[in-house]
N, C-alpha and C positions, 0 to 999 in steps of 0.2 A: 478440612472438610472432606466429608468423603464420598461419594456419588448413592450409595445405598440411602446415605439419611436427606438428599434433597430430593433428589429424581424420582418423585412417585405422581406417576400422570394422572392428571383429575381430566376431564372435560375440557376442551378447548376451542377455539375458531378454529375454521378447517385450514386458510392459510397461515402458513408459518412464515411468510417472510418476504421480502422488504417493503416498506412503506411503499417505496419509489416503483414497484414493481405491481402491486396491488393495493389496494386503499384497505382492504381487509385483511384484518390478522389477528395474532393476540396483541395485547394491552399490556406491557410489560412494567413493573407499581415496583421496582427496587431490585439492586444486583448486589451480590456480593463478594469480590475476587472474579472467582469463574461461574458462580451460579445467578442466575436469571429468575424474577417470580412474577408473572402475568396476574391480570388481574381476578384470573377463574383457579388462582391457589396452586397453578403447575407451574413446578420449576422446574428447570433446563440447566444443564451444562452448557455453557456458552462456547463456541469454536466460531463463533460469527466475530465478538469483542466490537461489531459498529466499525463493520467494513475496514479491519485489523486497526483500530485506533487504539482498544484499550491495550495497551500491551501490559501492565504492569497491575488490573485488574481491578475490577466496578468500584467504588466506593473506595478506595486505596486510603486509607486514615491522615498520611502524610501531607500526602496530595490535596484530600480534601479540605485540613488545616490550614494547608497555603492560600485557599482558593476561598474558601469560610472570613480569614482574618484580612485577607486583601478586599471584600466585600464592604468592609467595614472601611473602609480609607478614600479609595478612589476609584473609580470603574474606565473611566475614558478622558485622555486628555489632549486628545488630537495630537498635533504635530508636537507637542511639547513632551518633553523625555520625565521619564522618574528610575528611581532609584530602583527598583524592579525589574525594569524592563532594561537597563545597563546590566543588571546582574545574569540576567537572562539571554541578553547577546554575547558575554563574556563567555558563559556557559555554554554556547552553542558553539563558538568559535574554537575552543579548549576543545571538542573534539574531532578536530579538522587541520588538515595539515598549515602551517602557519603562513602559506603561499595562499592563502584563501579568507576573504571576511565576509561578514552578511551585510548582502548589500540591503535584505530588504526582510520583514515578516509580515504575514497575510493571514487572514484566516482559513482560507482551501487551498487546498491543491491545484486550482483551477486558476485562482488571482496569482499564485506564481510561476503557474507556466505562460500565462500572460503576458507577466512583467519579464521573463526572463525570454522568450519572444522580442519583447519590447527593444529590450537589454540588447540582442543580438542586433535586432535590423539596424540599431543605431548607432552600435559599435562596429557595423563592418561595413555599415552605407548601401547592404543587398538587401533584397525585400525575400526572397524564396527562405525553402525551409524542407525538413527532409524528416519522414519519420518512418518504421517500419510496422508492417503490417500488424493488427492486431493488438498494438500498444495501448493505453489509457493515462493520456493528460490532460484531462477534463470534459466539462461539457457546456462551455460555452461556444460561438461560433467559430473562434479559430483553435481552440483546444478543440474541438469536437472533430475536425476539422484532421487533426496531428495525431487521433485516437484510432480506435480499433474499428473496422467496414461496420459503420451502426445505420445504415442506411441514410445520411445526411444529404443533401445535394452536391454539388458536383463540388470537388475541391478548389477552393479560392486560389484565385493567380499563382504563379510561384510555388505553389506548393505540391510535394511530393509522394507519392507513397508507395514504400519498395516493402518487397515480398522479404519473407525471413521464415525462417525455420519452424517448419518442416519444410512447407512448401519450397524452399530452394538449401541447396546448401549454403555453409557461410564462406568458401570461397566465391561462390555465386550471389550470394549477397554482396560482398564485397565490390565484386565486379561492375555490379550495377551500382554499388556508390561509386564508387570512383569515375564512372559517366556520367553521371546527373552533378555532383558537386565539380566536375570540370565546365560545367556549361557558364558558371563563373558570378552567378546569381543568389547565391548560397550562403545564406545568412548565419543559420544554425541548424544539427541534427539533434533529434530527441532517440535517446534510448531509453528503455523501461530493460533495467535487465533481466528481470524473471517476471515474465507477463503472468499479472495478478487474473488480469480480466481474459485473455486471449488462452489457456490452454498451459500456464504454467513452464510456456517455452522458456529456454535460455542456452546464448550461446558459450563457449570457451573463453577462457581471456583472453586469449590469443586477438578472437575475434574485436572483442572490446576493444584492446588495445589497437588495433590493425584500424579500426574507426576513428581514436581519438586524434592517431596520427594522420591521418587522410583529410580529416577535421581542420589540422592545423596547417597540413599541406596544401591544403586550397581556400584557406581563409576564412574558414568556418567556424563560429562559437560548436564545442561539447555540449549537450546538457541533459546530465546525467538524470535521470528521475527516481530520483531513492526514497519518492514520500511511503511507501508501502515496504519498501527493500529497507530503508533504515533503521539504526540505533538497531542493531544488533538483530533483527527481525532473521536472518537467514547464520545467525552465531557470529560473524564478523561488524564489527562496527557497521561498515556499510559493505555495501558488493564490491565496490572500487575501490578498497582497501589490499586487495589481492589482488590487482593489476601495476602493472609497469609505470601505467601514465596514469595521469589525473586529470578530470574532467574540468575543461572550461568553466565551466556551472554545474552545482549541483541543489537538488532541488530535496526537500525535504517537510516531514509533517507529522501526522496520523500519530506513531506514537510518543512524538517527541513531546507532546505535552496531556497523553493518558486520556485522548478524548474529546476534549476540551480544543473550540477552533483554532486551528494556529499552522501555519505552514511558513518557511520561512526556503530563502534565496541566497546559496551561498557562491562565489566569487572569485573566481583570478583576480589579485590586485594588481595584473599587467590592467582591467579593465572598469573606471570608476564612473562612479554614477555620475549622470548628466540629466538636465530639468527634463531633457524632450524625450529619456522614458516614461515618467509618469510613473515615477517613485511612489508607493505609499496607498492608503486608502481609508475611507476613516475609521474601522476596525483595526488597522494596524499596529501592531504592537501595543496592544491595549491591556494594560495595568493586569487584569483576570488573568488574559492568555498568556501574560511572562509570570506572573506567581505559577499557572500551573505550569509552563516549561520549567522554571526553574525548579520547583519540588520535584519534577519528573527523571530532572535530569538527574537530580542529585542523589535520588535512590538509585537510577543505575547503576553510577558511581560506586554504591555501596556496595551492590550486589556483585554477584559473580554472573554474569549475563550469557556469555558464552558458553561457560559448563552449563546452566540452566536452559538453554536452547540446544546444547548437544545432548544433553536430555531427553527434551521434546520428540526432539530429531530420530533418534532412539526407538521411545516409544511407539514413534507415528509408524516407521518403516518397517519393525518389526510386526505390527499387529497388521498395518496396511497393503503388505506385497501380496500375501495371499488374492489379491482382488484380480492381480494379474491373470492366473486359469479362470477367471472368468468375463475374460478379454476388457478388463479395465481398466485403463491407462492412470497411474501414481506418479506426477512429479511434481515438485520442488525439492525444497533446503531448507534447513532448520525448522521454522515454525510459520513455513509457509508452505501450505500443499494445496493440490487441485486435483480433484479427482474427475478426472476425463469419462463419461457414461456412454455406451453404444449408442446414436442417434436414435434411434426408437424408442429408447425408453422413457418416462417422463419424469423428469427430473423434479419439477413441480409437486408432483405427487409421493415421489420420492423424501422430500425434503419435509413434507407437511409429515411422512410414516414416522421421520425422523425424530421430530418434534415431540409428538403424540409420547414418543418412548424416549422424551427426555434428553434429544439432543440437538442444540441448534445449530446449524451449518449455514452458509452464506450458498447459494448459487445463480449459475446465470446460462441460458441454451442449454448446453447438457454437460455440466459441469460442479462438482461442488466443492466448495473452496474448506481448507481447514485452515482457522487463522487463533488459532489459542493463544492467550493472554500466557507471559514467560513466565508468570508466578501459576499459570495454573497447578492443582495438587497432581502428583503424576498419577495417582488411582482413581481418580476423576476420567484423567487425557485415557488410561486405559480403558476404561470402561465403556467409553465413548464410543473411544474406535470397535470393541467390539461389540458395539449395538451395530453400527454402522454396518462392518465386514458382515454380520448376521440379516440385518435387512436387506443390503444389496444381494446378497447370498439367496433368500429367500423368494425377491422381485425374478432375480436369473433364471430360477429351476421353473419359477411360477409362468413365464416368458416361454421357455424351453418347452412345455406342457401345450402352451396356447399356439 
């Protein structure tokens, strides 16, 4: 595919984007890889893929055969196992070091940081809990709670929430961990290593690692949050693939099964399941969601993941740095980026100009995320970015004028 024969803007709603953000938008009638088509005939290059889920790209023919021919069999069988959904824990486990099983799968992101909360209190007998500024591990009350300042009420008992980078350094980060998990309360820390939602922060491994050990030195579950960092999302398997130590828990989802609900709870087997976490749920591990893990995974497998994310990675940085002279801050890894915008400007309005010409971005405050699918075509991912570089180029000088 190539961006010339989709991307021709017709007429559209003026909001571009999220449901969850406004009830109006366009009507998007079928995707295909990276391209997007609304119901008023304009298609879009997609860099949103549904909040980095798709990673392997809309309609994936494989994927949708798994998911097609499994429709035909069985859909849900509660607590009772099948032959799928074994295939699909085997498969999950296969890429994790063999010090680790899945203790659990969920359908969000949000059911297992819960459960692996859950997991913590009841494995170390503390109730506290520790997470760093600006994070996203969901949004229910105690996820919501462990996430990034969304204005929620006051933080529940025991719990924590330390400053991180920028705002302090990671010696300074450190330092105040190592106070708060001496108070001896301290169940488990949540890290999110390259904040999706907060500003595209991330610290050193160093630092990572300097946590997991501090973690184990005062009794504390790890738990890593790879649902957006994982399966290759930033070129490495996961983030904690290139650190020293290994996380207590780590937590995983979004592309591990191309869209489709599924998050899954992976394990130290120093620490096994017990009834008074509250294992399970009754979407769990449901017949659908392990055909589409297991086709998702298996394409991986085939591909070359890494080179096709260093890629990405390529593309993004060479056509994206330029945004710097005009004070706009670009970071992540592989095929996660965040484009940081000077608080004044409106992002909203930005992202809708986006659209109009064909390109659709995720954003959030002043912020917009690029999250392209790792099959994207790279004269697509080109094209994109310089619509992008060209629009925000154009907002700046029009700004500078007013």
């Amino acid at each position: 595919m190539t961006a010339d024969r989709y991307v021709t803007p017709k007429p559209l709603s003026p909001l571009p984007l999220p449901a969850q953000v406004s009830p109006v938008g366009p009507c998007i009638v079928s995707g295909n890889n990276d391209i997007l088509l609304d119901a008023n005939g304009h298609s879009c290059i997609d860099l949103f893929t549904g909040h980095g889920t798709v990673w392997l790209g809309h309609a994936h023919p494989q994927i949708t055969t798994a998911v097609t021919d499994q429709l035909s069999k069985v859909w849900n069988t509660g607590g009772l196992t099948t032959s799928i959904a074994s295939e699909a824990r085997t498969l999950i486990e296969s890429f994790f070091p063999s010090s680790h099983y899945l203790a659990a799968l969920y359908s969000t992101g949000m059911e297992a940081s819960e459960f692996a909360l859950r997991m913590a209190r009841s494995t170390t007998k503390k109730s506290g809990a520790i997470r760093f500024a600006r994070n996203l591990h969901g949004k229910s009350l105690a996820t919501a709670q462990l996430g990034w300042d969304n204005g929620s009420p006051p933080l529940l008992p025991g719990f924590h929430r330390l400053p991180f980078l920028p705002t302090v350094t990671e010696a300074e980060a450190l330092k105040r961990l190592e106070r708060t998990l001496s108070n001896g309360n301290i169940s488990a820390v949540f890290i999110e290593p390259i904040q999706g939602s907060g500003g595209g922060h991330s610290a050193s491994p160093h630092f990572y690692d300097s946590v997991l050990r501090q973690c184990r030195a005062h009794g504390a579950l790890s738990i890593f949050d790879e649902i957006l960092t994982g399966f290759y999302r930033t070129g490495l398997p996961f983030f904690f693939s290139q650190l020293m130590e290994t996380p207590d828990i780590i937590l995983v989802g979004k592309a591990m099964s191309n869209g489709f609900p599924a998050s899954g709870v992976m394990v130290n087997r120093e620490y096994p399941l017990h009834s008074d976490m509250l294992p399970g749920s009754t979407y769990a591990g449901n017949p659908l969601a392990a055909a589409a893990i297991t086709a998702t995974l298996r394409q991986m497998r085939a591909l070359d993941m890494p080179g096709q994310v260093t890629t990405l990675e390529e593309i993004i940085t060479a056509a994206l740095s330029v945004l710097d002279a005009l004070g706009i801050a670009l970071r992540g890894k592989g095929a996660l980026w965040v484009i940081e915008l000077p608080p004044h400007l409106d992002v909203h309005r930005i992202a809708a100009g986006l659209y109009r010409r064909g390109v659709l971005v995720s954003y959030t405050v002043n912020q917009l995320r690029i999250l392209p699918a790792a099959t994207i075509e790279p004269d697509n991912l080109k094209h994109a970015c310089a619509i992008i570089v060209d629009e925000l180029t154009r907002i700046c000088h029009d700004d500078t004028k007013n």
